[in-house]
Backbone bond lengths (Angstrom), bond angles and torsions (degrees), N, CA, C in turn:
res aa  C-N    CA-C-N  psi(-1)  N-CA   C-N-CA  omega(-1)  CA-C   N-CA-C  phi
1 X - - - 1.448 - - 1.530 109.13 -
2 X 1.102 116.02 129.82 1.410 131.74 175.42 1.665 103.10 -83.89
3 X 1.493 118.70 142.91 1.062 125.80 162.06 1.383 121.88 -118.76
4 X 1.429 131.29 125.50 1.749 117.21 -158.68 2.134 89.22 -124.75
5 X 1.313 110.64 129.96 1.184 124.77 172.34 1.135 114.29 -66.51
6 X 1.558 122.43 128.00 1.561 97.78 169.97 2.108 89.73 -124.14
7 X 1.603 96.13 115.10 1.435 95.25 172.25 1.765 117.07 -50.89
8 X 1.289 87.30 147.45 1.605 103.42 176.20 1.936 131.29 -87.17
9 X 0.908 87.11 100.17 1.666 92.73 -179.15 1.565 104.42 -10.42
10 X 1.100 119.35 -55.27 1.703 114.29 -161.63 1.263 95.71 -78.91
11 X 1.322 127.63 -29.95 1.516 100.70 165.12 1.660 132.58 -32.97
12 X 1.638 90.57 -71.98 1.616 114.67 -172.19 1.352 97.24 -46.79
13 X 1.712 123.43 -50.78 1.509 114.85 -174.95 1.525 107.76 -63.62
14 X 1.243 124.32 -16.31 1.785 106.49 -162.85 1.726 94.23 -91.16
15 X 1.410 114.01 -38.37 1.655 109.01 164.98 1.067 152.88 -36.44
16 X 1.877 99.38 -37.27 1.002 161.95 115.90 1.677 110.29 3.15
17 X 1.271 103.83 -110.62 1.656 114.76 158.25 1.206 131.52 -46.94
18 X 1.428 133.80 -13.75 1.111 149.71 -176.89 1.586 103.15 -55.98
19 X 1.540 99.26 -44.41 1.709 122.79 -153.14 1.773 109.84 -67.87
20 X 1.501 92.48 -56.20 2.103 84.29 166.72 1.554 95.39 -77.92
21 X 1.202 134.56 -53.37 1.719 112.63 -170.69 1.068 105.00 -22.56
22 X 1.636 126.48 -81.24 1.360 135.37 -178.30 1.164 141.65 -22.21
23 X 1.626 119.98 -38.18 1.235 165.48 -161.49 1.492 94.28 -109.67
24 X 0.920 126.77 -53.61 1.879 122.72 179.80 1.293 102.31 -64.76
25 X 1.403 127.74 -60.46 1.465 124.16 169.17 1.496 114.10 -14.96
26 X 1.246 113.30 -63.14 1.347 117.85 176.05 1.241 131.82 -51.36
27 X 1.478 102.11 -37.80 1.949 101.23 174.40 1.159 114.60 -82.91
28 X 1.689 119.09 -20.67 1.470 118.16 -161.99 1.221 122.18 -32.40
29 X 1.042 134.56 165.46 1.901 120.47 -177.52 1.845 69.67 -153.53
30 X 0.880 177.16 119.35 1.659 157.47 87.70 1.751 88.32 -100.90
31 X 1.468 108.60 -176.85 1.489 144.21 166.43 1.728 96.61 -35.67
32 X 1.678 94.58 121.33 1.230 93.30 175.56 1.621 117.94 95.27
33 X 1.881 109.55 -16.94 1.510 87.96 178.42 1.459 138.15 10.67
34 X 1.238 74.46 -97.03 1.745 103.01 -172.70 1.863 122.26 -46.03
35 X 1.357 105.81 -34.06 1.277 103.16 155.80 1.527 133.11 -71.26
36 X 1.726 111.43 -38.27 1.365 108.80 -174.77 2.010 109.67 -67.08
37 X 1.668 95.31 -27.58 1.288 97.69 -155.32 1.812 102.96 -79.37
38 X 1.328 108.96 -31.31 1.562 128.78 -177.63 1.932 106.31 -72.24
39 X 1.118 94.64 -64.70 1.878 113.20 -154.54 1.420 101.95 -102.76
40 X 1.366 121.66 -59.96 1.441 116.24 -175.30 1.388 109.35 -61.70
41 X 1.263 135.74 -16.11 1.462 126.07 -164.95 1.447 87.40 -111.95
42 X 0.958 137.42 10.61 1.555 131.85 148.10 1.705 122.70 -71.55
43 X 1.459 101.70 -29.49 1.523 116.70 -179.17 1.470 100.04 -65.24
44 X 1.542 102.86 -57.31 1.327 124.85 -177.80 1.375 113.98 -44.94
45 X 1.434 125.92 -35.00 1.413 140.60 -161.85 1.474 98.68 -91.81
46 X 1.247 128.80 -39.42 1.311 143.18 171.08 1.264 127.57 -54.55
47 X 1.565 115.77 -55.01 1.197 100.83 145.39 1.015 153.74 -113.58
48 X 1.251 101.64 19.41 1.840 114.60 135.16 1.701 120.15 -25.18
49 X 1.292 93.26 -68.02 1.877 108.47 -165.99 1.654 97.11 -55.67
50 X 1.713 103.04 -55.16 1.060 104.02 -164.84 1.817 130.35 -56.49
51 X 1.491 92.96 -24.37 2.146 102.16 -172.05 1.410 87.82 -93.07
52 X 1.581 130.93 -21.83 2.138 107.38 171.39 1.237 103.34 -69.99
53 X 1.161 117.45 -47.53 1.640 116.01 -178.15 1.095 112.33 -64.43
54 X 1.599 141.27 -30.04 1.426 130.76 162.60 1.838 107.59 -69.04
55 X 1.067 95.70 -24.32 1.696 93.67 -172.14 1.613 99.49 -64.06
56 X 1.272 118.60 -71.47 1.585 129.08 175.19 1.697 106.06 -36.49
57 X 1.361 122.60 -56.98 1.408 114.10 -171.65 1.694 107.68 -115.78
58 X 1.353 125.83 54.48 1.522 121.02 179.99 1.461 124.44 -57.71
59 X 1.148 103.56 22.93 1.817 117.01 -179.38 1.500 112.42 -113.76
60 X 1.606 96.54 -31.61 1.677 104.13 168.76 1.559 116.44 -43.44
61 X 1.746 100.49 155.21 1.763 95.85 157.61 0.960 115.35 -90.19
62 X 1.491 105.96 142.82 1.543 118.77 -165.55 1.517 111.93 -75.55
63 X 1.910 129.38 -20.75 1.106 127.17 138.25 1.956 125.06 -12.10
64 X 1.007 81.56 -89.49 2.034 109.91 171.79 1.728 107.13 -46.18
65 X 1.073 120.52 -52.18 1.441 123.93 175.20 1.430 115.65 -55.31
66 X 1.987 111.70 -50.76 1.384 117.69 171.25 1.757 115.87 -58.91
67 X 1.735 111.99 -39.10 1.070 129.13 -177.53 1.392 110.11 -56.56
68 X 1.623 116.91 -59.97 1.883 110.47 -175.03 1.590 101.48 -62.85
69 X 1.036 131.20 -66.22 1.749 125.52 -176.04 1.409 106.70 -42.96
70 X 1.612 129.30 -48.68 1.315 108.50 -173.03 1.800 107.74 -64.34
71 X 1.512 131.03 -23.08 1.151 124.71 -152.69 1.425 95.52 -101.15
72 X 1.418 127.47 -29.74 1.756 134.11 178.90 1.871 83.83 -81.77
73 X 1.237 155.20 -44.84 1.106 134.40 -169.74 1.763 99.97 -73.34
74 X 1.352 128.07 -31.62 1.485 125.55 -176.41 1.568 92.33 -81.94
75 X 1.038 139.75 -63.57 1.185 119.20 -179.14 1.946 126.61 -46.04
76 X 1.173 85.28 -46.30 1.740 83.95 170.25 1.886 122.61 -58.16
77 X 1.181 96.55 -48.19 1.853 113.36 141.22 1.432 122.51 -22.09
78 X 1.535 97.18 -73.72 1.763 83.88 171.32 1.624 120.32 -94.93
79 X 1.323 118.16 31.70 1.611 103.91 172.50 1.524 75.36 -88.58
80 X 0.957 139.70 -37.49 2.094 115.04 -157.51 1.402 89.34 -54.90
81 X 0.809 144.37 -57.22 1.578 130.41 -141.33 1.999 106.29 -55.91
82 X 1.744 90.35 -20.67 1.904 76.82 172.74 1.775 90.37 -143.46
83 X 1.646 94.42 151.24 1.349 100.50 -169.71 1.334 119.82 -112.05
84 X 1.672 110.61 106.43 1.208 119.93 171.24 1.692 128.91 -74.05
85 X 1.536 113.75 135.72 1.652 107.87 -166.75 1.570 105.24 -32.91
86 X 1.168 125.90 -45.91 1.324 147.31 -131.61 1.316 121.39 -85.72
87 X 1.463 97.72 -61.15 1.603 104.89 141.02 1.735 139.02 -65.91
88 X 1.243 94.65 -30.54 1.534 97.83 173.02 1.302 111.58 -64.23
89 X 1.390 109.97 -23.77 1.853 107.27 -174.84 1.195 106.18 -67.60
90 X 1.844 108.72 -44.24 1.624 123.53 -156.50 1.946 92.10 -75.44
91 X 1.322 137.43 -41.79 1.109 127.95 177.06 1.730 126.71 -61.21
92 X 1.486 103.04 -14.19 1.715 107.06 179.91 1.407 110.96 -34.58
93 X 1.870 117.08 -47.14 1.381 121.82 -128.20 1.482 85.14 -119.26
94 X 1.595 120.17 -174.78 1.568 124.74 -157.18 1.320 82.74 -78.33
95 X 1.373 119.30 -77.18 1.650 132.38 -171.78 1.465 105.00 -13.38
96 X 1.010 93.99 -82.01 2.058 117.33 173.72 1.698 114.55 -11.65
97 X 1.844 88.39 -69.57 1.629 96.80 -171.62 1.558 110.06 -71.20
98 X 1.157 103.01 -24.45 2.008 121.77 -175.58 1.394 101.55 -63.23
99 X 1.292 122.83 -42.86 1.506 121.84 -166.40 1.638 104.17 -113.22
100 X 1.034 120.41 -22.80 1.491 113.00 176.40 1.686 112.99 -122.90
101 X 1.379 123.91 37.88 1.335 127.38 -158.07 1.714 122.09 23.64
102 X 1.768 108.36 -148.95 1.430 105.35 164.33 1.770 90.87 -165.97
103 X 0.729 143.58 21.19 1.696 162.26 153.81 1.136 123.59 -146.75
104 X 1.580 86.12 134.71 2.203 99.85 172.29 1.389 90.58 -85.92
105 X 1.810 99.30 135.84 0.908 116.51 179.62 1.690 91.76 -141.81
106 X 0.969 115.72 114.98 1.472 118.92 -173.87 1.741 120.38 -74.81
107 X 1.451 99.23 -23.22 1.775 113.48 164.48 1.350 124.99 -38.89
108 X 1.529 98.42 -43.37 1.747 136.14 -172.03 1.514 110.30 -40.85
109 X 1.607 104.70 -43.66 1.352 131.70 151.29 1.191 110.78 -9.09
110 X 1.024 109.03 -105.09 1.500 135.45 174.46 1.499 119.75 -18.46
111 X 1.356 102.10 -52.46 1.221 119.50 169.39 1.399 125.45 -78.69
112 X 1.576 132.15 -8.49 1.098 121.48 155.50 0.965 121.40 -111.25
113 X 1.967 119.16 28.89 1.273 133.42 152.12 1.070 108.09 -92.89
114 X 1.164 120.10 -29.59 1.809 108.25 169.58 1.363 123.87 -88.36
115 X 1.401 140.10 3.44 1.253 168.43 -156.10 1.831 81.87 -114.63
116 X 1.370 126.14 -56.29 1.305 127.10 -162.57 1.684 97.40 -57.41
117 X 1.513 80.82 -79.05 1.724 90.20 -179.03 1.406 121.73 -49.43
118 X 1.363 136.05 -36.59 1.322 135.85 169.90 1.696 106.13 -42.56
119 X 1.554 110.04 -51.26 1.196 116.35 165.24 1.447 145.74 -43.13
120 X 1.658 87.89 -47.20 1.373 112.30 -176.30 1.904 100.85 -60.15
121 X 1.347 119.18 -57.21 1.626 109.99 175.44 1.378 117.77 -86.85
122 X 1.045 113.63 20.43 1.729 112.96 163.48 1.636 107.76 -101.98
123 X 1.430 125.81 -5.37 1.171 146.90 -152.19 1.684 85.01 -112.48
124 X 1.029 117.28 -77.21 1.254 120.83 171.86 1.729 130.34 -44.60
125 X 1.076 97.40 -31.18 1.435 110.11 -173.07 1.725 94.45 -85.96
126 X 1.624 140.83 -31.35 1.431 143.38 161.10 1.312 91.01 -53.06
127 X 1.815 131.41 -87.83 1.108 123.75 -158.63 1.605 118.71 -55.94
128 X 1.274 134.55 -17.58 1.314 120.53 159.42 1.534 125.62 -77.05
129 X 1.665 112.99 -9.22 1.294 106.49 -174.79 1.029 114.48 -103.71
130 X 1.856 117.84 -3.69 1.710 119.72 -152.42 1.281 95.25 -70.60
131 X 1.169 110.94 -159.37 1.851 121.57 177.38 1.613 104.00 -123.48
132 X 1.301 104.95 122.40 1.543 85.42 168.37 1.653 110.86 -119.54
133 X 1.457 110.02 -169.43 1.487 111.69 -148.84 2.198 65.22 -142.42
134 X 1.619 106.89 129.77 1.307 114.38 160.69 1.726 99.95 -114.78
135 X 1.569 100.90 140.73 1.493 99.70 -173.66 1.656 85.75 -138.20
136 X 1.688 124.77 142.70 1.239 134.05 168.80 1.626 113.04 -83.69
């Protein structure tokens, strides 16, 4: 039996919206600054990575999917600690610092373990709701 995915509209829209959420994090100025703009928009960044990469492979386990983003977001984590020309160029600008930070902050951790897992059952909650099509 073949199983054929058919992505879910609210996906594409929450991927979608994800993009100023993410980006608002950053300007926020209310209660909490410094957390939404530092730590919470790491959650935000998390599962970001994580619903394109389920979007592209929605057959994957959503384990493994949460797993590569949390370990490419910890790795991107620890290149700050030393500064390559290359990246330092790519971090000057909003984009840059938004997607590749500009301090190790080891907290960050935390936060793109919970960004994982937040993921991990929103991942689950698509693959139990999608529609599928069984063909012999």
């Amino acid at each position: 039996m073949n199983t054929k995915w058919k992505l879910d509209k609210k996906l594409i829209i929450l991927i979608v919206l994800l993009i100023p959420f993410g980006i608002a994090t950053k300007f926020y100025n209310g209660i909490a600054k410094e957390w939404v703009n530092n730590s919470f928009s790491d959650v935000v960044y998390v599962v970001f990575w994580s619903l394109v990469l389920f979007a592209m492979r929605p057959n994957s386990n959503p384990f493994k999917i949460c797993l590569v983003v949390f370990l490419l977001s910890a790795f991107i984590e620890i290149t700050q600690l030393w500064s390559f020309p290359f990246l330092e160029k790519i971090r000057t600008g909003f984009i840059g610092k938004s997607l590749f930070g500009n301090t190790f902050v080891i907290s960050d951790f935390f936060y793109y373990f919970s960004g994982s897992l937040a993921s991990f059952f929103i991942i689950k909650y698509f693959q139990n709701s999608v529609v599928t099509n069984n063909e012999n």
